[in-house]
LUMSETI-741744 format. One line per 4 residues: number of its first residue (from 1); for each residue x, y, z of C-alpha. Coordinates in steps of 0.25 Angstrom, whole numbers, plus 5000, padded with zeros to 4 digits. Layout:
# residues N
NUM> X:Y:Z; ...
This chain:
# residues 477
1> 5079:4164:4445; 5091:4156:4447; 5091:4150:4459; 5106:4153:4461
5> 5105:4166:4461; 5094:4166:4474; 5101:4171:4485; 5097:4177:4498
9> 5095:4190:4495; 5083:4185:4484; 5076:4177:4498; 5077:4191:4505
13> 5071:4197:4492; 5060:4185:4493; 5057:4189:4508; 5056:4204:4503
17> 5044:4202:4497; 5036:4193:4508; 5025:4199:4518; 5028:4196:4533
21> 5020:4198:4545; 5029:4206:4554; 5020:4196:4565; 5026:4184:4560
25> 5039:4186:4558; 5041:4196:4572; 5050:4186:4579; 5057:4176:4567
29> 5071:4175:4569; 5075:4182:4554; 5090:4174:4553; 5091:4164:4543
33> 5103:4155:4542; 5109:4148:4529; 5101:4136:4529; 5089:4144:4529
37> 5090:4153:4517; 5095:4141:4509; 5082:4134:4512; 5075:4146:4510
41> 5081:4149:4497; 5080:4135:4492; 5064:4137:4495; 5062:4149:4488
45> 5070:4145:4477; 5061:4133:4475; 5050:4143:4472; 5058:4155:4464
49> 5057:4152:4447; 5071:4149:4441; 5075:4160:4432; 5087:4163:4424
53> 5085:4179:4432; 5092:4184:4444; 5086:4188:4455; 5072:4189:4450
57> 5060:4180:4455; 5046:4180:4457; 5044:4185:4471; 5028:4182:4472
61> 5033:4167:4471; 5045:4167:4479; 5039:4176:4491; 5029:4164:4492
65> 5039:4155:4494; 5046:4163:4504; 5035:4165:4512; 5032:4150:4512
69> 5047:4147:4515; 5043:4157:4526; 5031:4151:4531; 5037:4137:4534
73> 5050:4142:4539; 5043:4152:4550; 5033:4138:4554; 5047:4131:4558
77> 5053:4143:4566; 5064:4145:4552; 5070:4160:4552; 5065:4166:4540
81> 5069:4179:4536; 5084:4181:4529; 5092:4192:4537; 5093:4202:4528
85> 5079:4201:4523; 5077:4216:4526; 5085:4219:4515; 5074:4222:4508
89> 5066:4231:4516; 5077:4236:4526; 5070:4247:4537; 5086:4250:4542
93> 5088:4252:4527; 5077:4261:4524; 5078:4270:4534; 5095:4272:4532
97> 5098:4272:4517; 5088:4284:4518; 5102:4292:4518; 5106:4288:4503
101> 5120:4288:4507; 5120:4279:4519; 5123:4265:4509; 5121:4257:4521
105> 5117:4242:4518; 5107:4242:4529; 5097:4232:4522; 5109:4222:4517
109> 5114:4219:4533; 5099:4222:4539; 5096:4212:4550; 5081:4207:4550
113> 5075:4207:4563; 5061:4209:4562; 5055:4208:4576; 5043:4215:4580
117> 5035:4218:4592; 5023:4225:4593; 5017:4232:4607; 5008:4244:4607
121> 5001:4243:4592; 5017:4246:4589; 5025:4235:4581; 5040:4238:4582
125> 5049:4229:4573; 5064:4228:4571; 5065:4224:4557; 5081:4225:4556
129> 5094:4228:4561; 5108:4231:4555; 5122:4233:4562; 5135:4235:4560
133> 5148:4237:4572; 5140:4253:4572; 5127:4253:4571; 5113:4244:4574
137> 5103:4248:4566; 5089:4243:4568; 5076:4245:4558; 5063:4245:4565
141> 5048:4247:4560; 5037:4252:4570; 5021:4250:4567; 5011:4254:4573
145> 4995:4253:4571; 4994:4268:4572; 5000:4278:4566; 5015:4275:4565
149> 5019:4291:4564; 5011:4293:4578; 5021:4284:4583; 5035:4285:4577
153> 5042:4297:4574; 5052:4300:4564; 5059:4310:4556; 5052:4325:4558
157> 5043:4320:4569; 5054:4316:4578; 5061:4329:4575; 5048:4336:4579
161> 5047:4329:4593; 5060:4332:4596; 5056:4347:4592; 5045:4347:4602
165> 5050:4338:4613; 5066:4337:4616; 5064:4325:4622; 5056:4316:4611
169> 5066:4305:4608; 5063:4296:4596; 5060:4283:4595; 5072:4275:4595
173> 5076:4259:4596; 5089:4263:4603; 5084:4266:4618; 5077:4252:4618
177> 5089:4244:4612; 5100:4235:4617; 5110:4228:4609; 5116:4216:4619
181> 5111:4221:4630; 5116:4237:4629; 5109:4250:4624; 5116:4254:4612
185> 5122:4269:4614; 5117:4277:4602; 5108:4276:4591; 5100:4283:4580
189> 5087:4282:4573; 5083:4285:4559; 5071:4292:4552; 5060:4281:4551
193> 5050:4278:4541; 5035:4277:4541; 5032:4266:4532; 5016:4267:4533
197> 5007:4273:4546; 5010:4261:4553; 5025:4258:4549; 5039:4265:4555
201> 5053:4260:4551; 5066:4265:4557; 5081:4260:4557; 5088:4266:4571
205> 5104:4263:4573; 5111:4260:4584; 5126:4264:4588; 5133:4249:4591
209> 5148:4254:4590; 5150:4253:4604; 5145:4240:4606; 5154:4230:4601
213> 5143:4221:4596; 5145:4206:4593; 5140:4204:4580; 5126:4198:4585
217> 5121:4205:4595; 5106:4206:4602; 5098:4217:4601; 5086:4221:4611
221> 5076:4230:4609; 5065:4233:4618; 5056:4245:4614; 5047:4250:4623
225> 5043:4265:4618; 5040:4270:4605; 5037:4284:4605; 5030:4283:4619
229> 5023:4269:4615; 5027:4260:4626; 5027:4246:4624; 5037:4234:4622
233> 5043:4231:4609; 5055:4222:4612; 5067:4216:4603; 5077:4207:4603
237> 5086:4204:4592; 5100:4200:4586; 5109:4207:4576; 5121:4203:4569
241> 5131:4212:4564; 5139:4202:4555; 5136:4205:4541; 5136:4220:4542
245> 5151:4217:4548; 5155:4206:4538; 5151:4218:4530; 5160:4230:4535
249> 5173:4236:4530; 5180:4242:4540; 5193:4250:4541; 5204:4255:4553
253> 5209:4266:4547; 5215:4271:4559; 5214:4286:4554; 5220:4295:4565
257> 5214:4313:4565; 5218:4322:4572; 5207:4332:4577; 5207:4345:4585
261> 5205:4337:4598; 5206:4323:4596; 5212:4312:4587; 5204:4302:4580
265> 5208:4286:4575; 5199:4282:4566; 5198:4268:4570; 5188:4260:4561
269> 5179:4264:4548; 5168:4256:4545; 5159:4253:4532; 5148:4245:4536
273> 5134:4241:4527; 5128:4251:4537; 5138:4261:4541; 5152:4269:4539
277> 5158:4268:4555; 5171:4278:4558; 5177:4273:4574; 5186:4282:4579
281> 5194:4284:4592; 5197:4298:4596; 5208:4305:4606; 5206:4317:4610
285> 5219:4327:4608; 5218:4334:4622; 5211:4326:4634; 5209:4341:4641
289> 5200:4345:4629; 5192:4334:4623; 5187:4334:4610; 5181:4326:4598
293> 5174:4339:4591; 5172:4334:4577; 5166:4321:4579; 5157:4321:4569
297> 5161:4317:4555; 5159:4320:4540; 5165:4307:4531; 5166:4306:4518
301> 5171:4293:4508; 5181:4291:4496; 5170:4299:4488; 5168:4311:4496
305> 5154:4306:4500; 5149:4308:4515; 5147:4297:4523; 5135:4301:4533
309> 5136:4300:4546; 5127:4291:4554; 5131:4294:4569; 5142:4296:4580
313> 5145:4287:4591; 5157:4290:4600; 5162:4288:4614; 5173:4291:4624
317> 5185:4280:4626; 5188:4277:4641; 5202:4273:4645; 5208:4272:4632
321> 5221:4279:4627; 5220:4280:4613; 5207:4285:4612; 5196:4296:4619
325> 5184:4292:4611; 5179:4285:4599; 5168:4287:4589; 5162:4279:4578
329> 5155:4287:4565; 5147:4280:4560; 5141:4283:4545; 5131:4279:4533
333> 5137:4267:4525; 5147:4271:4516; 5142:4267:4499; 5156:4261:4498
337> 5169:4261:4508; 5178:4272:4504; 5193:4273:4505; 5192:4284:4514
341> 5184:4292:4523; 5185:4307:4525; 5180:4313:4537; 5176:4328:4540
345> 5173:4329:4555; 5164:4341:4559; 5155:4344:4572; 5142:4352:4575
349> 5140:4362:4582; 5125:4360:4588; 5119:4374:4595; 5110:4383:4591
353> 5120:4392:4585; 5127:4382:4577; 5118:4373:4570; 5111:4378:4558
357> 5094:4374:4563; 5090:4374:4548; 5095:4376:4535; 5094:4390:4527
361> 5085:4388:4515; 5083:4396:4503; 5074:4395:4492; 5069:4386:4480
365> 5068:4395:4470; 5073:4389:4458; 5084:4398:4456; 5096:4390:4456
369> 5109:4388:4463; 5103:4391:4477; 5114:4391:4488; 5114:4386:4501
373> 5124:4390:4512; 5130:4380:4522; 5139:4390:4528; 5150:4386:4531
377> 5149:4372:4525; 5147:4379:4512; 5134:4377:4503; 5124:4372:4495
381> 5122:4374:4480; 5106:4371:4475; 5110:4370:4460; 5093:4364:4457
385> 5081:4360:4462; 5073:4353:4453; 5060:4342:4455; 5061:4329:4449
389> 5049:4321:4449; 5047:4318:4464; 5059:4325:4470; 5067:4337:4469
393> 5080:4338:4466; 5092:4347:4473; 5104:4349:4466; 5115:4356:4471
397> 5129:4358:4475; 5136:4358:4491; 5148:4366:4493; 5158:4366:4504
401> 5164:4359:4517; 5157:4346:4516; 5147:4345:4503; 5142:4331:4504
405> 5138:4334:4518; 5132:4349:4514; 5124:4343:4503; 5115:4334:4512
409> 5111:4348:4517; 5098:4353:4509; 5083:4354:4512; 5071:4359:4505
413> 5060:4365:4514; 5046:4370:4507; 5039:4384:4511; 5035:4376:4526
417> 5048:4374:4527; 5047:4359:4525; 5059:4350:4522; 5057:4344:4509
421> 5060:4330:4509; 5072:4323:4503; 5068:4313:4494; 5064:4301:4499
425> 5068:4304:4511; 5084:4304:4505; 5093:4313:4513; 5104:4309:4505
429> 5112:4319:4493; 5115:4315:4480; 5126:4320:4471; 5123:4322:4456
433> 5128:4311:4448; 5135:4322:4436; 5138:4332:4445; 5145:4326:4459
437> 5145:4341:4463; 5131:4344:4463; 5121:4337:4475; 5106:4330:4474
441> 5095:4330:4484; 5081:4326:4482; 5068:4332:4489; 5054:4328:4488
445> 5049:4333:4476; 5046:4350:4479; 5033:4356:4477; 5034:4365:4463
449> 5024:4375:4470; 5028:4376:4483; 5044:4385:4488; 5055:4377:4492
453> 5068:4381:4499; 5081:4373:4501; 5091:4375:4511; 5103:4367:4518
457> 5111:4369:4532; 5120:4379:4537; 5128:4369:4543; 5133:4379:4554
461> 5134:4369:4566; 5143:4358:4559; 5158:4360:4560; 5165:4355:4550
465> 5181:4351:4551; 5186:4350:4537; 5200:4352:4540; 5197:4338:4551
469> 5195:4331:4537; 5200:4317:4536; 5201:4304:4530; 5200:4290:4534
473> 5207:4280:4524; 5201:4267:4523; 5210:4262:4512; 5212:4247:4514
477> 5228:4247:4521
């Protein structure tokens, strides 16, 4: 190996594959300065074969060396661990990039903390945290000697709780957390993972925008129920946001729209590694009849691809003569940063007479194209169905108001009515490569002997303004 092509990024691959006990390492201070990595990296490169090969090494050997380096670092009190030596094995990332088209950098500007503590045969640990000006992100993992699915609940059995009991509120970091002393205002948890019958990860997001954080700021956490467990599981932590920020391209378009009711100045678009944040002000048109209907937005880049949205935050503004209220979207990280934004706003209408409850299915028969009405979004074109070793395949076209957005609306159910899986848990939608007109999703593979049906939403509730439609350049000026 040459030893001038050794950076920090082959150490953080050389921790990757070193054995911890989480006991050990519960309370070491995870920062290490400049000084330390050079000696670090010296040591290890004392015990890594010179080869005339890039990037490749014996890791049995060089692991060894690392834990010795370990060894006689932690008996003098030496931090040890890199800062991004998550990288490898990122929980935030994990259980984020699940959306395909969410290219957030979660695991690049991941912030090891690695702190656990343990009451009531439950070990909760804070394994990392991520930020940007938005949002706090923060990956946990939960073990238990029992059963770790008669303790945490996730996905459809939290869905089933609330079905039974209106008031079952899921387990959340948020309600327990404070960052410099306040109680953040909002937040939002994700679908966790059960890595064995002992083992629950999760990644939950904090709304920050309204904080006007430093760029160290402290964090304290102090649990003290998990799912009717009681006991005390207390946290106390620092977070930087510098290299997510050094990181940031940020623009001030100062786009100004006109809408039914209000007028909106979009003051500041943001591409961070970890999200795409839209501020704006609003004025409403007519104090007497106040208004911000269509507050919820539909964007799209330079390519015509949709940007999802990650959440709302808004507020009203007291005492001010330019503006009644602001807002700040905030979406998935953008692949690249786009000359332009478009934006469609749109609304729902939530009751029981305007939201479609569940989709309208018809039947896989093998008789092909099947179509699938959206109503008044338009439809859905099922052009083939077709297994492919351990998945199948849908192929098929989206037709109307907003495609991109109608597409990611499809589900297979079996003869129990059953959703069908997407695979690997992938709830993203892929365009075929030498036909951009024609859409891919992938299920778990279908049963040959046992009847299918495939079906999509009305979209009845949603209210779509097209004629609203606008963009937001971000051409360097």
């Amino acid at each position: 190996m040459n030893k001038d092509l050794f950076d920090e990024k082959d150490m953080l691959e050389l921790f990757n594959y070193i054995y911890t006990d989480d006991k050990e390492n519960d309370d070491t201070d995870l920062k290490m300065d400049d000084l330390r990595k050079k000696k670090l990296k010296k040591k290890l490169l004392k015990q890594v074969e010179t080869k005339n090969s890039f990037r490749k090494f014996r890791y049995k050997a060089a692991a060894c060396a690392v834990i010795v380096v370990i060894s006689i670092a932690a008996g003098v009190g030496v931090p040890v661990l890199a800062k991004n030596v998550s990288a490898f094995k990122s929980i935030i990332q994990l259980i984020n990039r699940e959306n395909k088209s969410d290219h957030g950098e979660y695991q690049e500007y991941s912030e090891v903390i690695n702190k656990s503590a343990a009451d009531k045969e439950i070990t909760f640990t804070i394994n990392e945290v991520v930020c940007d000006d938005s949002s706090l992100m923060i990956g946990y993992t939960v073990k238990s000697k029992g059963n770790i699915k008669d303790l945490m609940k996730s996905g459809k059995e939290i869905i089933e709780m609330q079905g039974k009991d209106s008031n079952f509120v899921p387990f959340g970091l948020i309600q327990y957390l404070k960052i410099n002393g306040k109680r953040p205002s909002s937040g939002s948890g994700s679908d966790g993972k059960y890595l064995d019958s002992h083992t629950y990860v999760n990644s939950e997001t904090m709304d920050i925008g309204d904080k006007n954080l430093p760029s160290i700021f402290n964090v304290d956490l102090n649990i003290t129920n998990i799912y009717n467990i009681k006991g005390n599981w207390n946290f106390k932590f620092s977070i930087s946001k510098d290299e997510v920020l050094k990181n940031t391209k940020t623009f001030k378009p100062n786009t100004i729209i006109k809408f039914p009711d209000t007028t909106i100045d979009v003051k500041k678009v943001s591409f961070t590694p970890i999200n795409t944040i839209i501020n704006v002000t609003g004025k409403y048109n007519r104090q007497d009849n106040k208004k911000y209907e269509y507050n919820q937005w539909f964007i799209f880049d330079d390519n015509g691809d949709e940007i999802s949205e990650k959440g709302i935050s808004g507020d009203e503004v007291k005492n001010s003569a330019s503006s009644d209220f602001e807002y700040e979207y905030r979406f998935v990280s953008s692949k690249h940063i786009p000359k332009y934004l478009t934006v469609i706003p749109y609304k729902v209408n939530y009751g029981e007479n305007n939201v479609e409850v569940s989709p309208i299915y018809k039947n896989i028969d093998g008789k092909y194209p099947i179509e699938l009405s959206q109503g008044k979004m338009g439809k859905l074109t099922i052009k083939e169905i077709y297994t492919d070793k351990d998945k199948t395949i849908v192929r098929y076209t989206a037709q109307g108001k907003l495609p991109a957005v109608q597409a990611k609306e499809l589900f297979i159910i079996n003869s129990d009515e059953k959703v069908v899986q997407r695979k690997n848990n992938d709830f993203s939608i892929k365009k075929d490569k030498d036909n951009p007109n024609l859409y891919i999703m992938e299920f778990e593979s279908l049963d040959k002997n046992k009847k299918y049906k495939i079906g999509t939403n009305a979209f009845s509730g949603y209210e779509i303004r097209d004629d609203l439609k606008f963009k937001i350049d971000l051409s360097d000026k």
